[in-house]
C-alpha positions as CSV (number, residue, x, y, z in Angstrom):
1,X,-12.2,20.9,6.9
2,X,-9.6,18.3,7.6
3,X,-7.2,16.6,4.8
4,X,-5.8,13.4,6.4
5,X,-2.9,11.2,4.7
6,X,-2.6,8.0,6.0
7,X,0.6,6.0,4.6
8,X,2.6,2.9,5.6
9,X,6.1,3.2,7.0
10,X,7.4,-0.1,6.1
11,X,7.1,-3.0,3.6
12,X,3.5,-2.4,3.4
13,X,1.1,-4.9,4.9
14,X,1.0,-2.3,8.5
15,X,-2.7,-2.5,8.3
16,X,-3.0,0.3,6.3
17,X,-6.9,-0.7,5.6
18,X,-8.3,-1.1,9.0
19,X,-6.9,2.2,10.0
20,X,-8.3,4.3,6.9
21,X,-11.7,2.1,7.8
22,X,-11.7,3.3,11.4
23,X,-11.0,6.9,10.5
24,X,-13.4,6.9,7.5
25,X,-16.3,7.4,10.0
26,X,-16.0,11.4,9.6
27,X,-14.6,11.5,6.3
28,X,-16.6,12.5,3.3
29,X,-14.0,11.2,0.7
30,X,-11.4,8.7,0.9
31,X,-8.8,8.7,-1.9
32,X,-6.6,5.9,-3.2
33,X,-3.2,8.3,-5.1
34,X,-1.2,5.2,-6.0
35,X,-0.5,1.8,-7.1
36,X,-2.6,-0.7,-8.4
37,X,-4.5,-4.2,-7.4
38,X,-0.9,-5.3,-6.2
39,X,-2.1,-3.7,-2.9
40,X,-4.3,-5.5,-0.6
41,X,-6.6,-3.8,2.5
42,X,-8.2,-6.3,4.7
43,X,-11.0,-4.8,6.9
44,X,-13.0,-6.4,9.5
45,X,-16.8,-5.5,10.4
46,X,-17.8,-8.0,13.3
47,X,-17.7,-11.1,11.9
48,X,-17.6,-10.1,8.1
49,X,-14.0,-9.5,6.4
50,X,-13.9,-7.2,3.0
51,X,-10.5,-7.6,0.9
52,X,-10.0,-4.5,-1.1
53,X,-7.4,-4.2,-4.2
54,X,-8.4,-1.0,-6.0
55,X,-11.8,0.4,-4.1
56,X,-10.8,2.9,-1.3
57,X,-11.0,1.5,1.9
58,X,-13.5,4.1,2.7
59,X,-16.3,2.7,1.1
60,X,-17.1,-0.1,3.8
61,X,-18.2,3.2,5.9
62,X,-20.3,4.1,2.6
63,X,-18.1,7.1,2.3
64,X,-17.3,8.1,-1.4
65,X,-14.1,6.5,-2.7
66,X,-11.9,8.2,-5.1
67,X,-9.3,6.5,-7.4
68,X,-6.9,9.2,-7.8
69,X,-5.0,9.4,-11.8
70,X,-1.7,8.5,-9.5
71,X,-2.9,5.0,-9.6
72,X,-2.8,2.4,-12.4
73,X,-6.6,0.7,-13.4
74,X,-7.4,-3.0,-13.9
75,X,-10.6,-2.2,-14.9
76,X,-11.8,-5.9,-15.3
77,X,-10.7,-6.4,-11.6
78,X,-12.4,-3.4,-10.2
79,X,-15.4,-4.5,-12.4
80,X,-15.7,-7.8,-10.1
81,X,-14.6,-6.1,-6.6
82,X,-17.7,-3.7,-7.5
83,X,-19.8,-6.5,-8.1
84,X,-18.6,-8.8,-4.7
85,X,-19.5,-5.6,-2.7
86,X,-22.8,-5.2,-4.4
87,X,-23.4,-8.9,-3.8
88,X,-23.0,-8.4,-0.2
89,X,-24.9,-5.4,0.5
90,X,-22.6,-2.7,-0.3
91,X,-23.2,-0.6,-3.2
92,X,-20.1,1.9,-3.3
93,X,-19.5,4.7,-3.9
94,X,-16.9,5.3,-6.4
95,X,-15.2,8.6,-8.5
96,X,-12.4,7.6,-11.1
97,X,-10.0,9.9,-12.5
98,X,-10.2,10.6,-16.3
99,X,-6.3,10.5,-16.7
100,X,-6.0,7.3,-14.1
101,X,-3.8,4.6,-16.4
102,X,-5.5,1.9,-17.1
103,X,-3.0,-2.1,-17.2
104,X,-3.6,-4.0,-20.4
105,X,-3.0,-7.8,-21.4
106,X,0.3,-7.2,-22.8
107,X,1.4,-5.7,-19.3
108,X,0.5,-8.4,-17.2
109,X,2.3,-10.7,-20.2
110,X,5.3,-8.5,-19.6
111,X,5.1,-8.8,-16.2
112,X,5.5,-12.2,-15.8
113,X,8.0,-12.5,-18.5
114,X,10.3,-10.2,-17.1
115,X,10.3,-11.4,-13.9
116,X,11.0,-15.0,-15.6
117,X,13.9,-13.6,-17.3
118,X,15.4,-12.0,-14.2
119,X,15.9,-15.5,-12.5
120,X,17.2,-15.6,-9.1
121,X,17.6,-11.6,-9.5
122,X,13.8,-11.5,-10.0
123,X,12.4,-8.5,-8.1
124,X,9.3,-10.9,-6.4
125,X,6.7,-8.4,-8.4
126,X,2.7,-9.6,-8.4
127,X,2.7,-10.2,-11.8
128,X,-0.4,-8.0,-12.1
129,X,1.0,-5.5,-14.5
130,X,1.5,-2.8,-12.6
131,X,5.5,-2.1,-13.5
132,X,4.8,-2.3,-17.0
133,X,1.9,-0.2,-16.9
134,X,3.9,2.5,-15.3
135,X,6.5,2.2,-17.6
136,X,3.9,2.7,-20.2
137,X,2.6,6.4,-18.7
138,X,6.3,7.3,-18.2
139,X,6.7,6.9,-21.4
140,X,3.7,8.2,-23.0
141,X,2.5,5.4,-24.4
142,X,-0.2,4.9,-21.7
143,X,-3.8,4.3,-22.4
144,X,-5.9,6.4,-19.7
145,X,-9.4,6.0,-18.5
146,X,-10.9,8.4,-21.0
147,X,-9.6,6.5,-23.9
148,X,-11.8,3.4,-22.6
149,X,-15.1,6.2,-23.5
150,X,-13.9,6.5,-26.8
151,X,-13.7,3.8,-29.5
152,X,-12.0,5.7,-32.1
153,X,-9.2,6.8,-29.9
154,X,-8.5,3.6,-28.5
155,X,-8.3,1.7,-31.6
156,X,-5.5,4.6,-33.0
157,X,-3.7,3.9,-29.9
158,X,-4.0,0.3,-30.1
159,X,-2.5,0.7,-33.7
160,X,0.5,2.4,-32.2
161,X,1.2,0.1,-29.0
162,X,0.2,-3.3,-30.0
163,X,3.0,-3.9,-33.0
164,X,5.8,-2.4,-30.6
165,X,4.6,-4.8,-27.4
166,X,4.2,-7.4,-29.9
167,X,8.0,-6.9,-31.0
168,X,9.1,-7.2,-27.2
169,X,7.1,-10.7,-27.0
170,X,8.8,-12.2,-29.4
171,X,12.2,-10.9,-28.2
172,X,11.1,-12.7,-24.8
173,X,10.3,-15.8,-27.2
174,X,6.5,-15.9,-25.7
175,X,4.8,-17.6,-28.0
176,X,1.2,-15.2,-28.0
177,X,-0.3,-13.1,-30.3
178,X,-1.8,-9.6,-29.3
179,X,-5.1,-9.4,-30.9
180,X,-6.0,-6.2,-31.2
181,X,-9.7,-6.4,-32.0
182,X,-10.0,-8.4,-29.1
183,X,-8.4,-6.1,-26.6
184,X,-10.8,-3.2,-28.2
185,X,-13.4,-5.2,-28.0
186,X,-13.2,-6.0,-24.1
187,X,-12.1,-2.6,-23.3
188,X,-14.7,-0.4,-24.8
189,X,-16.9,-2.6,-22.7
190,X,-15.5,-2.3,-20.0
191,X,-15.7,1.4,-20.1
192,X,-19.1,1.1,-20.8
193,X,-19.4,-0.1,-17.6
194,X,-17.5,2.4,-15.8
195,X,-18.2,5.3,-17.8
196,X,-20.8,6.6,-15.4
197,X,-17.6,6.7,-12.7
198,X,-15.0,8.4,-15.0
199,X,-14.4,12.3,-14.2
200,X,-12.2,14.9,-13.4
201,X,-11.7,13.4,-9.7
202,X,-9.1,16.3,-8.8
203,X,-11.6,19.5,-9.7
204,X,-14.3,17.5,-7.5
205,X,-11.6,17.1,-4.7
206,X,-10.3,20.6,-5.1
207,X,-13.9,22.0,-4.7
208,X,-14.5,19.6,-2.0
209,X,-11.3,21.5,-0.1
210,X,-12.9,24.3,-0.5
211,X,-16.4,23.4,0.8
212,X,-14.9,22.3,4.1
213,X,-15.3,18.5,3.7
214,X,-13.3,16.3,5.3
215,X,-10.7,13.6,3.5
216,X,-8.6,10.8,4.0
217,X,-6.4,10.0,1.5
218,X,-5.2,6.3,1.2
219,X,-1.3,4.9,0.3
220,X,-1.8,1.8,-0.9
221,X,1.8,0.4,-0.1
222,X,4.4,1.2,2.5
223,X,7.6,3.6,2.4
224,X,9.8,1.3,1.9
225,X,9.2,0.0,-1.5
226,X,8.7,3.9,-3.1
227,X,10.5,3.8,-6.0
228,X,13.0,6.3,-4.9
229,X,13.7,5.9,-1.2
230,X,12.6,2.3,-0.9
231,X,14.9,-0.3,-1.1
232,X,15.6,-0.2,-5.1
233,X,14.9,-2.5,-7.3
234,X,13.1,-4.0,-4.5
235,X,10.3,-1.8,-5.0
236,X,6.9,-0.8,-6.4
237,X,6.8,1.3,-9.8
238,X,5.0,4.4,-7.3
239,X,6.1,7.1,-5.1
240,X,4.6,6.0,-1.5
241,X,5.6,8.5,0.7
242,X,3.4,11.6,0.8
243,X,5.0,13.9,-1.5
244,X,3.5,11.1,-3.5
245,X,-0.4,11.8,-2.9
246,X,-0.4,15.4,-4.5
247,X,0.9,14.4,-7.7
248,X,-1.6,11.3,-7.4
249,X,-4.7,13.1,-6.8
250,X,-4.0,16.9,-8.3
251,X,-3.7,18.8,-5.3
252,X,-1.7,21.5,-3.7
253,X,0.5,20.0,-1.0
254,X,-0.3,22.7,1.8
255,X,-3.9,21.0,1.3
256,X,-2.7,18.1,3.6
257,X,-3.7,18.8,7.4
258,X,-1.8,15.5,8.8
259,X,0.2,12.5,8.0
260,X,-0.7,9.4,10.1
261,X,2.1,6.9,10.0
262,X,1.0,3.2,10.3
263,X,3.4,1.5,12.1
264,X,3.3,-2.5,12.5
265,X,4.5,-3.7,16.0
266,X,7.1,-5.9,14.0
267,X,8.8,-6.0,10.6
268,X,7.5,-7.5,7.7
269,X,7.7,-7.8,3.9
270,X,6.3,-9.8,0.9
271,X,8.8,-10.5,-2.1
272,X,12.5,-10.6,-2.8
273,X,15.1,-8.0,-1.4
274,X,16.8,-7.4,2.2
275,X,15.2,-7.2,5.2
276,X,17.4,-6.2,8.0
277,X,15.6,-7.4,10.9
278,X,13.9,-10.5,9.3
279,X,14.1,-13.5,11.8
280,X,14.8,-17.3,11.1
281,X,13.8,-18.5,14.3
282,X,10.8,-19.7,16.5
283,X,10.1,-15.9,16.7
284,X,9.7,-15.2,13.4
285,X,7.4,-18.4,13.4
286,X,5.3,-17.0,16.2
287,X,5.1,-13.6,14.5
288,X,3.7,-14.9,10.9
289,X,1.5,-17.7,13.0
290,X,-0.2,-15.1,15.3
291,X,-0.3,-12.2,12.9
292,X,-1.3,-14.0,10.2
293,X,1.4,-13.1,7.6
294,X,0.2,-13.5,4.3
295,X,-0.4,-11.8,1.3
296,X,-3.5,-10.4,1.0
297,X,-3.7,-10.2,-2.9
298,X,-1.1,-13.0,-3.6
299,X,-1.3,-15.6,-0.3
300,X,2.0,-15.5,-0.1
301,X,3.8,-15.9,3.0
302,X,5.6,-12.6,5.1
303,X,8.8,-12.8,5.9
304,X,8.8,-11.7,9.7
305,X,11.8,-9.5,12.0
306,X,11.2,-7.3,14.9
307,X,10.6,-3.7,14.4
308,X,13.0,-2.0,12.6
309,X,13.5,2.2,13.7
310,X,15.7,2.8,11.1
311,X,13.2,2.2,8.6
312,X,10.4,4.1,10.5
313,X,13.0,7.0,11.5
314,X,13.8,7.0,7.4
315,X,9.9,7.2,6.8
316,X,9.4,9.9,9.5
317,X,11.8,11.8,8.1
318,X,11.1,12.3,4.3
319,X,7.1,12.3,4.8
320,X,6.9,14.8,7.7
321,X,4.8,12.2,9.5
322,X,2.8,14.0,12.5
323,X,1.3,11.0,14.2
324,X,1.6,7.2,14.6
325,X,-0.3,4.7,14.5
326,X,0.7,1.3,15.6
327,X,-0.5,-2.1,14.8
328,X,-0.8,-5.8,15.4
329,X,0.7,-4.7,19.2
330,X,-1.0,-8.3,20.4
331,X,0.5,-10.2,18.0
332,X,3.5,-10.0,20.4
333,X,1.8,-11.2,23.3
334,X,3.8,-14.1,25.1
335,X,7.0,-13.2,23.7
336,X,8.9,-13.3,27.2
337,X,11.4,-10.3,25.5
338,X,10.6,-8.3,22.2
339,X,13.3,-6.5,20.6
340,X,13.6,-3.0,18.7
341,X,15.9,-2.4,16.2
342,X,17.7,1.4,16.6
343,X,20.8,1.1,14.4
344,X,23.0,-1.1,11.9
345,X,26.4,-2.4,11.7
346,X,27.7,-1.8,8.5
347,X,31.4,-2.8,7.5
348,X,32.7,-1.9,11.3
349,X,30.5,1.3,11.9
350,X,27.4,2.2,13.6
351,X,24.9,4.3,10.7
352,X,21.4,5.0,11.9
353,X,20.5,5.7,8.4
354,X,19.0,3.6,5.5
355,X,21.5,3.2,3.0
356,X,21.4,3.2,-1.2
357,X,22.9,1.1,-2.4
358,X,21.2,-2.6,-1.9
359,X,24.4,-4.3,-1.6
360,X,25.4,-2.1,1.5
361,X,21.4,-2.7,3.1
362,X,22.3,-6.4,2.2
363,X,25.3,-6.4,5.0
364,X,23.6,-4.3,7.4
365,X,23.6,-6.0,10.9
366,X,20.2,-4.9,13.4
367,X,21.5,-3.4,16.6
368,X,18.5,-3.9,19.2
369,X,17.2,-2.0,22.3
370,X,16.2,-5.5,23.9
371,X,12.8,-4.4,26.1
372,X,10.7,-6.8,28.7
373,X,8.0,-8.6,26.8
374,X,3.9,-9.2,28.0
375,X,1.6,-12.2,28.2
376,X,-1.5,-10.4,27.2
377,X,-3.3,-7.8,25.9
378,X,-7.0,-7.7,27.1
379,X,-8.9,-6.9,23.8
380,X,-11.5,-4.8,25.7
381,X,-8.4,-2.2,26.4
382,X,-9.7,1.1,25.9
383,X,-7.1,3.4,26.9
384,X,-3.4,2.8,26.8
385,X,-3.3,2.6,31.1
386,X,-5.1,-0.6,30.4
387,X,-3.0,-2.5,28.6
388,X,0.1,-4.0,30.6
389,X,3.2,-1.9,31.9
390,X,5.6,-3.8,29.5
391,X,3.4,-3.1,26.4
392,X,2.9,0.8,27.6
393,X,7.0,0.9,27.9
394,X,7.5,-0.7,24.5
395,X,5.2,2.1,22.6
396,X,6.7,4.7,25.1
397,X,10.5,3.7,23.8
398,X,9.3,3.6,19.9
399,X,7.7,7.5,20.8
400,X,10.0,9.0,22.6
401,X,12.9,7.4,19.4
402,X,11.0,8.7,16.8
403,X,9.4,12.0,18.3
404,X,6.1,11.6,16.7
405,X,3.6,11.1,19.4
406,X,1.4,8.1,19.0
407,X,-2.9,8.7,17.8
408,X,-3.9,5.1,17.5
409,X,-2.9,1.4,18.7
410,X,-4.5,-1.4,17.6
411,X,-4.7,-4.2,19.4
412,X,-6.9,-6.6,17.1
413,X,-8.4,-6.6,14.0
414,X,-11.8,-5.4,14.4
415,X,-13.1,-2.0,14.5
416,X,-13.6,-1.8,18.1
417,X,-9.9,-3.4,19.5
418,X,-8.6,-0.3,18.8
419,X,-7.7,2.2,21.2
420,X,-7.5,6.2,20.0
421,X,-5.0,8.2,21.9
């Protein structure tokens, strides 16, 4: 039996999807613990490209994907990324936990409206509902997968949330009425259509420990915007790092075998907030170019900045990470030097910690190890000795810093320009 967690150690966006796809070929389950459809995986299968929001990155590998209760449900949105699989050959393969939290209209309403109302102070969130909706469970007003199976209890519920949601509209002077047959309406068919999904995902995972199968499970965004040790407010409304995934899926922690750190090449980050490292310049132009930075769920464009260690040290550090996997390494093929960030300046000292306080990350200066760069990577590369000196020195430096040896580097993104350590 092998229990795998496979998490991002920066903004998100490290590739997270690729990686869970390429280990998914000996994995029995692959489980999704947090988050919502704010969280895009990109995988590429020879010339075909699947975008997942919600479905486990597992299931391109027809592996069965699990949608842990740590996550919140759009379940008209995993309604349609069911049927877009279906249309193109893939029927998957899909658990969902009974007590997974399910985003309503009013909490996409919210969503926007809030972020409105912030202004220039706006946090830079998807708009999909997902902050609201964790509001919502935090405050035990949530409705929950199980309540979609059940008219009568959703309509009591509905009594309960819809005037209090409807008060906060009109204090935001949105000019919409909640109509609460409506909402009933739609959602008792959607869980109609997913009732034959719904169970008790974390007995079925539990037992599965037990039987000696073998599971990944999948963080849908990276370290740095956890709620707690991201960079606050500048974050997602989920704990990312992997004391994260046992709460999200209902399991014991001393279940997890290994924690894989996905590690882009560079830095990069979707949204409002500080980024210590992000660059201005015809570098930051050649990273977004080549790597193709840009928001697989919302298009938007990455903001780009060579890696930053301090961010991947922080990462390391409060998830217990055992190995690394790094990605996108040939988007920096050409750069004649490439640059690693190993400490800040802040206010005339030297820290090689992320702070708290935003205001402090704000005025942090990047303090680089400046390292030869490389022309190019030969995508047939299989072993590391292949690819050229100044690439092997770069991922020697960010190994030896961090003192997590390095299981993977990817070097394109298809399945097979990969090279396993």
């Amino acid at each position: 039996m092998t229990t795998t967690l496979i998490i991002g150690t920066q903004w998100g966006d490290e590739g997270k999807g690729k990686v869970v796809d390429y280990f998914s070929k000996n994995a029995d389950y692959v489980v999704r613990y947090h988050g919502g459809n704010n969280a895009g995986h990109t995988i590429k299968v020879g010339e075909e490209v699947y975008k997942l929001h919600l479905i486990p990155s597992g299931v391109i590998q027809g592996k069965t994907g699990v949608i842990g209760n740590g996550v919140v449900l759009d379940p008209e949105m995993l309604i349609k990324e069911i049927d877009e699989l279906t249309k193109r050959g893939i029927k998957p393969k899909i658990l969902i936990s009974d007590r997974t939290n399910i985003i309503m209209p009013y909490h996409k309403i919210l969503d926007g409206a809030e972020e409105k109302y912030l202004g220039d102070k706006k946090i830079g969130t998807t708009k999909r509902g997902i902050g609201p909706c964790y509001s919502d469970k935090v405050a035990r007003r949530g409705i929950r997968t199980i309540d979609l199976t059940n008219k009568n209890s959703l309509s009591k519920k509905l009594d309960q949330i819809i005037p209090i949601k409807q008060r906060i509209l009109d204090v935001y002077n949105i000019d919409k009425k909640l109509d609460k047959k409506e909402i009933l309406d739609a959602y008792i068919r959607y869980g109609e259509k997913l009732k034959n999904f719904i169970t008790i995902t974390h007995i079925e995972l539990n037992n599965a420990i037990k039987n000696g199968k073998n599971i990944i499970f999948e963080g849908a965004q990276g370290t740095m915007l956890d709620v707690d040790f991201g960079t606050y407010p500048y974050t997602t409304s989920s704990h990312t790092i992997a004391g994260g995934a046992a709460i999200g899926i209902g399991i014991s922690p001393k279940h997890i075998n290994s924690i894989i750190g996905i590690v882009k090449a560079y830095t990069t980050r979707v949204g409002e907030g500080p980024l210590p490292t992000e660059l201005f310049d015809k570098t930051g132009e050649h990273l977004q170019q080549k790597g193709h930075e840009y928001g697989t769920t919302t298009s938007r464009p990455r903001r780009c900045g060579w890696l930053d260690l301090v961010v991947v040290q922080h990462s390391c550090m409060i998830s217990g990470i055992t190995k690394l996997a790094i990605t996108k390494l040939d988007v920096l093929n050409g750069l004649k030097q490439v640059k690693i960030c190993t400490q800040y300046q802040l206010n005339n000292r030297k820290i090689d910690f992320f702070p708290a306080n935003i205001e402090d990350v704000r005025k942090c200066k990047p303090i680089y190890k400046e390292l030869e760069g490389w022309n190019k990577i030969d995508k047939d590369a299989s072993k590391l000795s292949d690819l050229p000196k100044e690439a092997q020195e770069y991922l020697q430096y960010i190994e030896k810093e961090l003192q997590v040896p390095i299981a993977l580097v990817s070097i394109g993104p298809g399945r097979r320009e990969t090279i396993e350590v």
